[in-house]
Backbone bond lengths (Angstrom), bond angles and torsions (degrees), N, CA, C in turn:
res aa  C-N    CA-C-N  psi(-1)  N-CA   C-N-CA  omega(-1)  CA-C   N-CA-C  phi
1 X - - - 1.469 - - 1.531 111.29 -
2 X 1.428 111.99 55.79 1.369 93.20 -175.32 1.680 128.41 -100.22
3 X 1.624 90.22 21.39 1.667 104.10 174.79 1.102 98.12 -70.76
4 X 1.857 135.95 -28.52 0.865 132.70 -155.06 1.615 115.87 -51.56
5 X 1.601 94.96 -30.39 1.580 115.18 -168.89 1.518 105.46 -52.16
6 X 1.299 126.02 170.86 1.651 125.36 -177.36 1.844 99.18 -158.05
7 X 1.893 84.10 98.76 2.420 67.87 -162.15 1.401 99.43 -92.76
8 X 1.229 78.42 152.58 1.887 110.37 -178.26 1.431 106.69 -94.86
9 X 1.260 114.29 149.41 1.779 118.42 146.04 1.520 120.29 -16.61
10 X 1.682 79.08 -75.29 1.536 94.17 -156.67 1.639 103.27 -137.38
11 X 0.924 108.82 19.96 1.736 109.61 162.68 1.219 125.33 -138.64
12 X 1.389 93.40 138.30 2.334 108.12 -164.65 1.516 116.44 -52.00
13 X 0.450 96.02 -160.08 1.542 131.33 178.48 1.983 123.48 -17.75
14 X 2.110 94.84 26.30 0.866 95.65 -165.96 2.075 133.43 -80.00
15 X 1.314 105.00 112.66 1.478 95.04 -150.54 1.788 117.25 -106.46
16 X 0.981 136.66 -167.55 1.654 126.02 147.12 1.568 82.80 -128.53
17 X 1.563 75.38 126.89 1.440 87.86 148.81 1.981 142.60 -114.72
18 X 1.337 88.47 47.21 1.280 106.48 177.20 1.922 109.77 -81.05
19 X 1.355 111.43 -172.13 1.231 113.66 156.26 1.689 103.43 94.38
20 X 1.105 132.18 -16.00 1.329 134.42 -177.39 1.995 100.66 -78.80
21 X 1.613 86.19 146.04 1.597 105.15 175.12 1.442 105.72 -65.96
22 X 1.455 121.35 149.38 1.382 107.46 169.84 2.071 107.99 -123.56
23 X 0.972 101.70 158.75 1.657 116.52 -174.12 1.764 103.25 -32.62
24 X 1.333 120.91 -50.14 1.132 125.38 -172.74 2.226 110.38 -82.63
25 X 1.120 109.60 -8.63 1.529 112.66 167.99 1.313 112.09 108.53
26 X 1.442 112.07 3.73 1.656 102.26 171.60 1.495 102.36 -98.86
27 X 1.447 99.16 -162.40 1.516 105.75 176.49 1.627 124.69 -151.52
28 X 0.942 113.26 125.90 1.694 129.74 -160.11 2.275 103.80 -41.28
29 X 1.361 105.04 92.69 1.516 91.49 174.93 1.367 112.81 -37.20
30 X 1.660 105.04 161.09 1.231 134.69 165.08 1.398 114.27 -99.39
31 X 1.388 100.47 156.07 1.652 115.43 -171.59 1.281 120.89 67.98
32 X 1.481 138.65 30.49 1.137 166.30 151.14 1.105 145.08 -85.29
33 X 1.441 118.50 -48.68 1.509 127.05 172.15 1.440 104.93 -128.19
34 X 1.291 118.36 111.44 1.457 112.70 170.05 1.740 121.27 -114.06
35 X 1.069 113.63 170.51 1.839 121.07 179.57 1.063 128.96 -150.11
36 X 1.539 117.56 116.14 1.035 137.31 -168.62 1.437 121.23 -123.89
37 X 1.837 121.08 154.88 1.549 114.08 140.86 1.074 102.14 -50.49
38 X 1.796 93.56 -164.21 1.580 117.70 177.38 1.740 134.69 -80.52
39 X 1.028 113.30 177.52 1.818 95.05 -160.78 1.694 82.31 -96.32
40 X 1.111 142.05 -40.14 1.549 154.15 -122.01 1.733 81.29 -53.31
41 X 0.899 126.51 -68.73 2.035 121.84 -163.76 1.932 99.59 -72.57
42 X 1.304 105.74 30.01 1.991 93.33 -162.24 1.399 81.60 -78.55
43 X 1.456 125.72 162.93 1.429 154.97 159.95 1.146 115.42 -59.82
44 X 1.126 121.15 155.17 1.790 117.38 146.44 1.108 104.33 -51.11
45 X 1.272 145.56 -82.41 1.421 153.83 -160.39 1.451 111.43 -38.10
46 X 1.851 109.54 -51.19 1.633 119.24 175.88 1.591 89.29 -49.27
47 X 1.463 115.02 -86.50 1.787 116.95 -161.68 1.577 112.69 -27.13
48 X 2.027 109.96 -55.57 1.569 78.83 161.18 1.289 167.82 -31.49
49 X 1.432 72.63 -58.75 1.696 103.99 -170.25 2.002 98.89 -59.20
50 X 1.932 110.16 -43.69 1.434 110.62 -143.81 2.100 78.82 -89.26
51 X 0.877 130.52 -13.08 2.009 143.32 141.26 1.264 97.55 -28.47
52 X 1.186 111.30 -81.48 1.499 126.46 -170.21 2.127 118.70 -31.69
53 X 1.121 93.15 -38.69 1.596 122.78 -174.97 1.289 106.18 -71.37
54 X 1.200 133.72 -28.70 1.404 128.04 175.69 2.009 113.30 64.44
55 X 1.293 116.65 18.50 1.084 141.02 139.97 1.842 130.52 -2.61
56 X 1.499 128.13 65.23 1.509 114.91 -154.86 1.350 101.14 -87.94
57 X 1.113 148.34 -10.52 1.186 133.85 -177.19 1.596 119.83 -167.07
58 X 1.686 114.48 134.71 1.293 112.15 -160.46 1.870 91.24 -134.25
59 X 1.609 86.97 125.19 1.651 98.85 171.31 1.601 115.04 -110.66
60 X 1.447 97.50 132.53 1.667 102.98 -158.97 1.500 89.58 -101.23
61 X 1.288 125.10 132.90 1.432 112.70 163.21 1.519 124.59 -89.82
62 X 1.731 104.64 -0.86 1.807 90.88 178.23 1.565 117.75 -80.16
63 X 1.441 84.78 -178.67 1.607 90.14 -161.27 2.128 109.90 -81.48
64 X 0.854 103.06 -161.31 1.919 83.42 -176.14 1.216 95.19 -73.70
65 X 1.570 121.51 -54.83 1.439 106.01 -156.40 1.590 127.39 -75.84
66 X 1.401 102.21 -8.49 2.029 119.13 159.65 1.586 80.75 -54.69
67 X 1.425 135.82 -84.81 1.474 149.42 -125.08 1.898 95.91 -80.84
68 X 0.924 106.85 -43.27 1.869 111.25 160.00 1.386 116.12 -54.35
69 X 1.537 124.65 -65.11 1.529 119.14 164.02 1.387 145.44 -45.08
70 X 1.673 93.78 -22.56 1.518 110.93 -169.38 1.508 102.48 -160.02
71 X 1.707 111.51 53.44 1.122 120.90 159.14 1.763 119.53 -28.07
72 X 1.285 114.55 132.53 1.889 112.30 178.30 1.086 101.29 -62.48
73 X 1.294 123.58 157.80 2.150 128.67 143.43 1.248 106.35 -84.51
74 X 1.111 120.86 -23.90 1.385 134.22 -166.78 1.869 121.41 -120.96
75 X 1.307 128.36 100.48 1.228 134.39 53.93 2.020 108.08 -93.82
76 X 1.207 102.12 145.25 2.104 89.64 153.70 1.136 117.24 -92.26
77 X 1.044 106.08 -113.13 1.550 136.54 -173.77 2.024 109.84 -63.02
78 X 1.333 103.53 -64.92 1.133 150.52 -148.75 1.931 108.36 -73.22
79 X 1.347 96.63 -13.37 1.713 105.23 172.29 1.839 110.59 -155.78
80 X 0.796 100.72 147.83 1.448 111.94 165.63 1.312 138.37 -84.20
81 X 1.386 125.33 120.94 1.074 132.19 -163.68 1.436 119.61 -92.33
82 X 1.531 119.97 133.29 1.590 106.91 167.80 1.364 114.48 -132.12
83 X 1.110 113.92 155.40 1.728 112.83 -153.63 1.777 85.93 -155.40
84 X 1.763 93.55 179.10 1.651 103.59 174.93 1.355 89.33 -144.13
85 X 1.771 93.83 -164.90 1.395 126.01 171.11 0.935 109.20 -117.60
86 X 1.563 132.46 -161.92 1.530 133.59 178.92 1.910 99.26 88.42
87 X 0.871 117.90 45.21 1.279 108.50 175.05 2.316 110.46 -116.53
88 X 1.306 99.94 -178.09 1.617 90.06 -163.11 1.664 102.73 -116.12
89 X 1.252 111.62 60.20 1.528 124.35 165.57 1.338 108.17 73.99
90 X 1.724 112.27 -133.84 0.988 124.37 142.58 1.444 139.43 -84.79
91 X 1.406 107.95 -2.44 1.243 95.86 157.29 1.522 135.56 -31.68
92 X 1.619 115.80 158.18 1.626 128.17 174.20 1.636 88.42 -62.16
93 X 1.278 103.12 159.48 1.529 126.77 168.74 1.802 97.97 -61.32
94 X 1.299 102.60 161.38 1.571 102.07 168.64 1.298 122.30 -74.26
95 X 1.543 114.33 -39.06 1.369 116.84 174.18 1.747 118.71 -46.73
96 X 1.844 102.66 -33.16 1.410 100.75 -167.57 1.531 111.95 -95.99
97 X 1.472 104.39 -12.39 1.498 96.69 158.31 1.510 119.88 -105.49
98 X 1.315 118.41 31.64 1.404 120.44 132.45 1.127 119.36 -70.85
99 X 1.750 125.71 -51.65 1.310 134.57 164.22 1.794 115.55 -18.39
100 X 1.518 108.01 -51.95 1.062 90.63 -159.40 1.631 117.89 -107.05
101 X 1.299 104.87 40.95 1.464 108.70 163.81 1.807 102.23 -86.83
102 X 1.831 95.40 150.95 1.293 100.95 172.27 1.720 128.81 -67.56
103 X 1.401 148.69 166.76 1.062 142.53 143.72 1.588 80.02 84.23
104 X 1.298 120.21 41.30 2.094 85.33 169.75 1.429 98.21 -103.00
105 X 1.295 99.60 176.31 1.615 127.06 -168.18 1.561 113.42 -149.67
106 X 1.114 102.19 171.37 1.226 99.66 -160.05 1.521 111.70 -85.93
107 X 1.358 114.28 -23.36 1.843 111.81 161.80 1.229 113.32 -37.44
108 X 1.776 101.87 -46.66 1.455 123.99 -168.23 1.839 115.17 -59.28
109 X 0.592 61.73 -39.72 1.871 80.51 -179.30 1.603 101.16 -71.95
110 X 1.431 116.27 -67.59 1.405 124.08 -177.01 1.334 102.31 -51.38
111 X 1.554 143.97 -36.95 1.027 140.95 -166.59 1.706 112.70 -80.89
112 X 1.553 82.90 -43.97 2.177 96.36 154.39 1.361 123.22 -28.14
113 X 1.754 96.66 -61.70 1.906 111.24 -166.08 1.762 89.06 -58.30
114 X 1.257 116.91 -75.18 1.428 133.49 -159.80 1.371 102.49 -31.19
115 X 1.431 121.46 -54.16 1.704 136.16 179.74 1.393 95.72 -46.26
116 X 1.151 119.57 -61.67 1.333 116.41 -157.47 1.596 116.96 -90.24
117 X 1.148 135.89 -21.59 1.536 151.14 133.08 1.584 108.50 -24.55
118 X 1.198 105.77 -51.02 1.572 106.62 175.23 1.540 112.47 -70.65
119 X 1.220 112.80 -22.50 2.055 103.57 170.39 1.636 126.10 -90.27
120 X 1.523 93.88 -8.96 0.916 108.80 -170.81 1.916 112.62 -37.32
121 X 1.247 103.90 -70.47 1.217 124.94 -149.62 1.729 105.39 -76.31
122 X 1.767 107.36 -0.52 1.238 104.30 -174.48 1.631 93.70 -119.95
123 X 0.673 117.73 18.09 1.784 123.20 -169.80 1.631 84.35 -76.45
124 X 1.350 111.61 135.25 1.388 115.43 163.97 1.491 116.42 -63.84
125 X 1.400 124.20 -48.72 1.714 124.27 175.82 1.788 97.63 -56.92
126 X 0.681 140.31 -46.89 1.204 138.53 177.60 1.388 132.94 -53.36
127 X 1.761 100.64 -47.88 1.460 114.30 153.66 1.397 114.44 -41.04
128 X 1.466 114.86 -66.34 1.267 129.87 -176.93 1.586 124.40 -38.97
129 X 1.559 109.20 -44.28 1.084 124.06 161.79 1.403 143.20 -68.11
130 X 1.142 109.77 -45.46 1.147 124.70 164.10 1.358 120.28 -55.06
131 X 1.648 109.34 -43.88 1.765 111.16 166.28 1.265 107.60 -58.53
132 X 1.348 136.55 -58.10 1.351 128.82 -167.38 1.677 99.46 -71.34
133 X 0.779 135.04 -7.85 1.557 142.18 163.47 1.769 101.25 -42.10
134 X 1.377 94.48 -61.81 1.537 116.20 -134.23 1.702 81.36 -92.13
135 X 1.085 123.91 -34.36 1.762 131.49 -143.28 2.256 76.93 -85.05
136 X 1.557 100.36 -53.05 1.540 100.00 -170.51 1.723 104.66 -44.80
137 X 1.109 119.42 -60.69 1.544 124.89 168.80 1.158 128.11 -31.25
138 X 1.214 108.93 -46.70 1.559 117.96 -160.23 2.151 80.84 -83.24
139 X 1.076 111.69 -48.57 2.109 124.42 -167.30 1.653 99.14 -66.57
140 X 1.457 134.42 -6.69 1.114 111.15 -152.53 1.718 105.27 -158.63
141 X 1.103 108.84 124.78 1.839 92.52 165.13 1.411 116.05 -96.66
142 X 1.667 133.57 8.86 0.891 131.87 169.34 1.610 118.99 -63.27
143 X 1.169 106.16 153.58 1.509 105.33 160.88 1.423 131.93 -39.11
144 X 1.787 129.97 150.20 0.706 98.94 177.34 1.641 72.15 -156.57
145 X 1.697 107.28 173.83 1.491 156.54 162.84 0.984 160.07 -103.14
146 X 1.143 136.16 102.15 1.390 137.29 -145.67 1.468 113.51 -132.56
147 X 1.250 109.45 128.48 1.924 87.37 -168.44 1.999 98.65 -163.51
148 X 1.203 116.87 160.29 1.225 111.34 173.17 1.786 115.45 -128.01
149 X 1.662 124.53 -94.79 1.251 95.95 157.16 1.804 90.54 -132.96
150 X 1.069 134.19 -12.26 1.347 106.67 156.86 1.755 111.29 -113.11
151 X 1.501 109.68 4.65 1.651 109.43 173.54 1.148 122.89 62.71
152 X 1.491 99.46 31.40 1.733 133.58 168.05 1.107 145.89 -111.67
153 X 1.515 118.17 -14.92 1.073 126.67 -167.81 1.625 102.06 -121.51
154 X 2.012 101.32 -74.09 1.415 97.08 -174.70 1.190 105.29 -67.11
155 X 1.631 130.08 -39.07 1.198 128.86 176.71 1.423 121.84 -67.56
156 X 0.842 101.09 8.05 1.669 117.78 173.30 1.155 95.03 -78.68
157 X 1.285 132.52 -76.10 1.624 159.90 -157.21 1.653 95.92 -39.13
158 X 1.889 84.34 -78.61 1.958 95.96 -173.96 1.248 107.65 -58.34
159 X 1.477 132.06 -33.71 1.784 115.80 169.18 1.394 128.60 -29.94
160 X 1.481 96.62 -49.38 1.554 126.76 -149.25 1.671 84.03 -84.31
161 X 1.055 116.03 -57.76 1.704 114.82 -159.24 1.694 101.97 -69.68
162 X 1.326 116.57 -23.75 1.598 130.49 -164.37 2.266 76.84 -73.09
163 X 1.033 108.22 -87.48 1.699 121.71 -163.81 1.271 93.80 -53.85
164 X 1.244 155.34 -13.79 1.765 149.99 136.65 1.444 86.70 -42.33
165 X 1.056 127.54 -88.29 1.069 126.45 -150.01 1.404 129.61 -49.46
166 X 1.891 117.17 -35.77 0.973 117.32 143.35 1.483 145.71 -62.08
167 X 1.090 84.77 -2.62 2.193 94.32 173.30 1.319 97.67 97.81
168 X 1.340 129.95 29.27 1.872 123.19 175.51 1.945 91.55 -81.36
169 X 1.256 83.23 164.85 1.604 99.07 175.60 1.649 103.74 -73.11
170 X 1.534 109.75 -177.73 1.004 136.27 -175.60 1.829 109.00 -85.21
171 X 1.703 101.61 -40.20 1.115 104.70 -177.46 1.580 109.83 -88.98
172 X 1.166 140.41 -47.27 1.185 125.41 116.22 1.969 123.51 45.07
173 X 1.351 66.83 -105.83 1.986 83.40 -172.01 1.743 97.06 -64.94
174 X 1.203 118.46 -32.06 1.954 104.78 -173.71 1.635 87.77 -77.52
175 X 1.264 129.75 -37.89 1.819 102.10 -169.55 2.005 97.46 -70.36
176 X 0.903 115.87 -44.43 1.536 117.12 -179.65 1.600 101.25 -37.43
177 X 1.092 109.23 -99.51 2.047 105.63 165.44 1.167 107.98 -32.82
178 X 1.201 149.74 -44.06 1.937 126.08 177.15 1.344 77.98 -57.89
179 X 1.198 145.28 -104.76 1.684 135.91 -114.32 1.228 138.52 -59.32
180 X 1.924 102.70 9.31 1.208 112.93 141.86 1.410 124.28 -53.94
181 X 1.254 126.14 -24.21 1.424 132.98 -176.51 1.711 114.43 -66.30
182 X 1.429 95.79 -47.89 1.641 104.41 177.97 1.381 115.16 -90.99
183 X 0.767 131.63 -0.02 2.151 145.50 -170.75 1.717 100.69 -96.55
184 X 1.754 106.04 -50.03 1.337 114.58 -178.14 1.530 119.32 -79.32
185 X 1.631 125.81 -15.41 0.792 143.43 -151.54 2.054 129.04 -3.47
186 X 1.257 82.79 51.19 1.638 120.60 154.38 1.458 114.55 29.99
187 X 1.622 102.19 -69.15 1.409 115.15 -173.09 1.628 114.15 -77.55
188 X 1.046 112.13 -1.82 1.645 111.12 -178.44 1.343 107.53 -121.53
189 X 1.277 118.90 -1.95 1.688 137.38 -178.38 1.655 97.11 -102.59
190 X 1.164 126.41 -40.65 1.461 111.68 -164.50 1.518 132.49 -79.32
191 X 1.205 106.15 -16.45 1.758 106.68 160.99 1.510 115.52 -66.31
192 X 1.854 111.02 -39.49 1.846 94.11 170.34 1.274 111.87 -62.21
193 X 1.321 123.80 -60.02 1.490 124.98 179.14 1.308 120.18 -33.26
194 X 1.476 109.80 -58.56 1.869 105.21 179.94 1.218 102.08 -61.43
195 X 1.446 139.97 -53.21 1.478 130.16 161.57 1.478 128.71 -12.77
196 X 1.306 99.30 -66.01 1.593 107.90 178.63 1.714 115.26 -67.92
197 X 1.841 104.39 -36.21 1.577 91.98 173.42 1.499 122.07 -67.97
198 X 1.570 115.93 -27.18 1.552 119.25 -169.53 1.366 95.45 -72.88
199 X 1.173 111.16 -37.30 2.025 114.08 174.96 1.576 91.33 -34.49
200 X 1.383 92.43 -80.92 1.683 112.22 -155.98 1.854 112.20 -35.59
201 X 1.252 94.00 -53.17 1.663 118.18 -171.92 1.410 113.47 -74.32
202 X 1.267 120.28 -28.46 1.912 128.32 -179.95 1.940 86.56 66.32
203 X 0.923 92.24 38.61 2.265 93.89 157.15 1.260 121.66 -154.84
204 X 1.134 105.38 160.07 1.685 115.73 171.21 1.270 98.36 -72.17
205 X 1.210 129.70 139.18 1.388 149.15 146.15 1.691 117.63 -92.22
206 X 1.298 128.74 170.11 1.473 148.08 -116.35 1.666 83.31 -146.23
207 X 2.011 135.71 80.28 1.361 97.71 175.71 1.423 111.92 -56.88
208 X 1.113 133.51 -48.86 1.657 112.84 -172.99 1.463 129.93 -64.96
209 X 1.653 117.50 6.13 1.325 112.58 160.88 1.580 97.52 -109.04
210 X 1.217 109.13 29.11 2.010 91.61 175.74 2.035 86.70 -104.02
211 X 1.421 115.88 -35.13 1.324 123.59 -140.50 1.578 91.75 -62.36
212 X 1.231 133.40 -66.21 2.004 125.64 179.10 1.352 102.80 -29.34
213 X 1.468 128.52 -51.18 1.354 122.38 177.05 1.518 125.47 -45.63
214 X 1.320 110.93 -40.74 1.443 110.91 -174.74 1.142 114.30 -96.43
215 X 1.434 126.50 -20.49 1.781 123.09 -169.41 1.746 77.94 -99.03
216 X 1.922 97.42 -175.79 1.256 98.08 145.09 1.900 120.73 -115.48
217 X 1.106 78.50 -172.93 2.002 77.04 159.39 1.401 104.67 -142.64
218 X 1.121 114.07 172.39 1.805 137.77 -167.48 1.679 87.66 -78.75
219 X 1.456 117.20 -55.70 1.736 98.10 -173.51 1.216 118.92 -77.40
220 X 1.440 124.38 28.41 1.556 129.92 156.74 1.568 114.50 -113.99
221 X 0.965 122.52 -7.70 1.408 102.76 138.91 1.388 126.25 -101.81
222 X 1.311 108.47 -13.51 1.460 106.63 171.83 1.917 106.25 -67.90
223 X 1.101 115.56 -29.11 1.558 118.15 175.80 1.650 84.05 -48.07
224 X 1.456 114.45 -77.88 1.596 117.45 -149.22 1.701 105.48 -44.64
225 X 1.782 112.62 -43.25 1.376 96.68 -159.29 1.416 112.47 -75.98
226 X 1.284 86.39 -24.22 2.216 92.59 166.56 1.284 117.34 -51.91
227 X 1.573 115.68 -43.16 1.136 120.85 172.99 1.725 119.91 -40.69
228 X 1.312 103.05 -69.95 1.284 140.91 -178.71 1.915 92.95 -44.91
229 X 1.199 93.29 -62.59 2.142 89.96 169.68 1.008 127.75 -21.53
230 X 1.743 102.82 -69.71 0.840 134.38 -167.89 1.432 132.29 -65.54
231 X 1.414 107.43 -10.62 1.737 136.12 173.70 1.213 117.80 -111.72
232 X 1.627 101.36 -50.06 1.750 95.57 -178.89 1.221 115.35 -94.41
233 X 1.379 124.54 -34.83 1.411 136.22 -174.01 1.543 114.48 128.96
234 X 1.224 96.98 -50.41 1.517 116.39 -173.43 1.551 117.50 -135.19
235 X 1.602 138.79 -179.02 0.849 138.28 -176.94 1.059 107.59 -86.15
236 X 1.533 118.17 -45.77 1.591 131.85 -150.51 1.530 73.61 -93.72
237 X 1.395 148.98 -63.39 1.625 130.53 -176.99 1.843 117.20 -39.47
238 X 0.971 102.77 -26.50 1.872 108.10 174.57 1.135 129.04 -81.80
239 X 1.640 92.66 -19.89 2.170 113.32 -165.88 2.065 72.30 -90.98
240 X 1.154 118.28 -60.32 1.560 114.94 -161.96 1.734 105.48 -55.13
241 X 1.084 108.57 -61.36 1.590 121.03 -150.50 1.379 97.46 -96.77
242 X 1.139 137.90 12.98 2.085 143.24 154.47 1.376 109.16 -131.99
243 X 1.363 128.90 -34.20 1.292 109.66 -174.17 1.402 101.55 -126.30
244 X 1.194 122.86 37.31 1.656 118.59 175.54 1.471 126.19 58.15
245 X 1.019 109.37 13.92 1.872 122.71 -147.64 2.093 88.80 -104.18
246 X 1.669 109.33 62.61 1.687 85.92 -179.65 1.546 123.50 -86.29
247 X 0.865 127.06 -109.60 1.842 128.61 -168.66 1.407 90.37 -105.21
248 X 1.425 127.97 -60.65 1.176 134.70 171.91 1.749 129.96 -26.93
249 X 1.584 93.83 -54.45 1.103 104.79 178.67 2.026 107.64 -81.87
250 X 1.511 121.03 -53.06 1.376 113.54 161.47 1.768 107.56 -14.81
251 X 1.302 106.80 -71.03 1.566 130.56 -174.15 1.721 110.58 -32.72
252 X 1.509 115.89 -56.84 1.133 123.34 -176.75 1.802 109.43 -89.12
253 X 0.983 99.48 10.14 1.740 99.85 171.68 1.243 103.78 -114.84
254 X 1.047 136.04 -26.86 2.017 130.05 -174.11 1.605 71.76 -92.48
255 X 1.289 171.00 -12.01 1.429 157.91 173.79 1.760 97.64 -73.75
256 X 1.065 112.97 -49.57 1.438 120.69 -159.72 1.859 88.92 -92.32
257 X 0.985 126.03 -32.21 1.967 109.81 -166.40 1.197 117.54 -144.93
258 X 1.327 112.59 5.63 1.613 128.21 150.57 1.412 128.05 -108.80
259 X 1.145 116.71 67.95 1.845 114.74 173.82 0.886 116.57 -93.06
């Protein structure tokens, strides 16, 4: 599905992810739920164009001080924004002080994502978000947005749990999260990137222990939904009993974005 993609100027990975079959025989509308990085580098042309979309509400999952460093251009006027707190000062991002342990590798790193995939879904800012995620959907047939700062990881998470929720398959929701892999296209992106991190960091970095960091893989969200097993029982027990999301509500969302 990689029409799904919608390219920007200057912002990643921006996609809908509607359009998938679901278990019961309908199929998830389009032009409804979309996912993105961050707007902070968007264009004039992006802001138009993402104007153009008629767009009511955009939930950012970074923390303030991601959203302080790399304020959006994009939403204005024209959509509503929801954001949290719970973020870790000034501290480096976590990703970049993984970076800076000595001797890492790229297991090392991959073993990083997985660690942290597994908190995902219990992170209180996340909780928080993800409900108003789900609450905007259930309140609205307008468009909507979801994005973090490359709209891969946490937005990986809430994608995946959003198309659970509508009755998409299993196989399904893991090709949806791979196609960050081909949208970002990794291997021609990663010499600026390691550039800009060794900037950031004052070190040489490892490209093949930066690369798990930037794509994803299938066993990092599969870490999270194990996670999620492993606490709630089930998926649809975690969507009910943490994010309010019960049978009822499933029910009135494949009404509203599965016909």
């Amino acid at each position: 599905m990689h029409d799904c993609h919608i390219p920007l100027d200057r912002v990643l990975n921006f996609r809908d992810f509607g359009g998938y079959d679901t278990a019961d025989g309908a199929r998830v509308a389009r032009g409804r739920m979309f996912r993105s990085a961050h707007f902070s580098e968007a264009s004039d042309a992006d802001v138009a164009k993402l104007d153009a979309m008629n767009i009511a509400v955009v939930v950012d999952l970074r923390r303030p001080e991601e959203r302080a460093r790399e304020p959006n251009r994009w939403p204005g006027q024209g959509a509503r924004t929801i954001s949290a707190g719970g973020g870790h000062g000034d501290a480096l991002p976590p990703h970049l002080q993984a970076l800076m342990q000595e001797g890492l590798t790229a297991e090392g790193v991959a073993n990083y994502m997985r660690r942290i995939y597994r908190e995902f879904a219990y992170e209180p800012r996340h909780i928080e978000l993800y409900r108003a995620w789900f609450a905007e959907l259930l309140s609205s047939e307008a468009p909507a947005v979801i994005h973090c700062a490359a709209g891969k990881d946490r937005t990986g998470l809430g994608c995946a749990l959003t198309l659970h929720a509508l009755g998409v398959g299993e196989e399904a929701i893991f090709a949806d999260y791979e196609l960050t892999n081909a949208v970002l296209d990794l291997d021609a992106r990663l010499p600026r990137i390691q550039a800009r991190m060794e900037a950031g960091l004052g070190r040489k970095l490892d490209p093949e222990a930066l690369k798990p960091m930037l794509g994803v893989s299938a066993d990092y969200l599969r870490a999270a939904l194990d996670e999620i097993a492993g606490r709630a029982g089930t998926v649809d027990a975690y969507l009910e009993g943490v994010l309010g999301v019960g049978a009822a509500e499933r029910a009135a969302l494949r009404e509203r974005l599965a016909g």
